[in-house]
C-alpha positions, 0 to 999 in steps of 0.5 A: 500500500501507499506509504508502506515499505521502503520509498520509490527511488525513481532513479531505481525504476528506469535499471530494473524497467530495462531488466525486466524487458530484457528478462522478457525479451529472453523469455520471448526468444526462447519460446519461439525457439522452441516453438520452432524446434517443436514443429520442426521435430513434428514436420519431419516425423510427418515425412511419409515413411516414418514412424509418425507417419504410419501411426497416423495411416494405421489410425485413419484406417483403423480408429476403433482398434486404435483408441482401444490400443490407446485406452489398454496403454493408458491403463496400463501407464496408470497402474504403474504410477499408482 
């Protein structure tokens, strides 16, 4: 609240604006490159041939058989963690 606390130094503010925008500007550069990393990773698992890409087949050929492999996988994921 007001009149609590140490006094506003205002020669202070300006250092720690550009610390904190330079903290946020870091921030923003890592997301985005990791951002890119990410879709990078996914478009070349996409190529046709790879793994990525014969689930995906498998999964638009065969939906039921593959939700019930995805469901018996998420059972047996959970009784090991609990």
């Amino acid at each position: 609240m007001i009149g609590e606390g140490e006094p506003l130094n205002v020669s202070n503010v300006g250092g720690k604006l550009d610390q904190a925008k330079e903290a946020v500007q870091a921030a923003s550069r890592t997301v985005r490159e990791t951002t890119q990393s990410v879709a990078d990773a996914i478009e070349a698992g996409r190529r046709p041939g790879t793994p990525l890409d014969r689930v995906a087949q498998w999964t638009r050929e065969a939906p039921l058989p593959a939700l019930a492999l995805a469901f018996m996988l998420g059972l047996i994921i959970a009784r090991r963690r609990g």
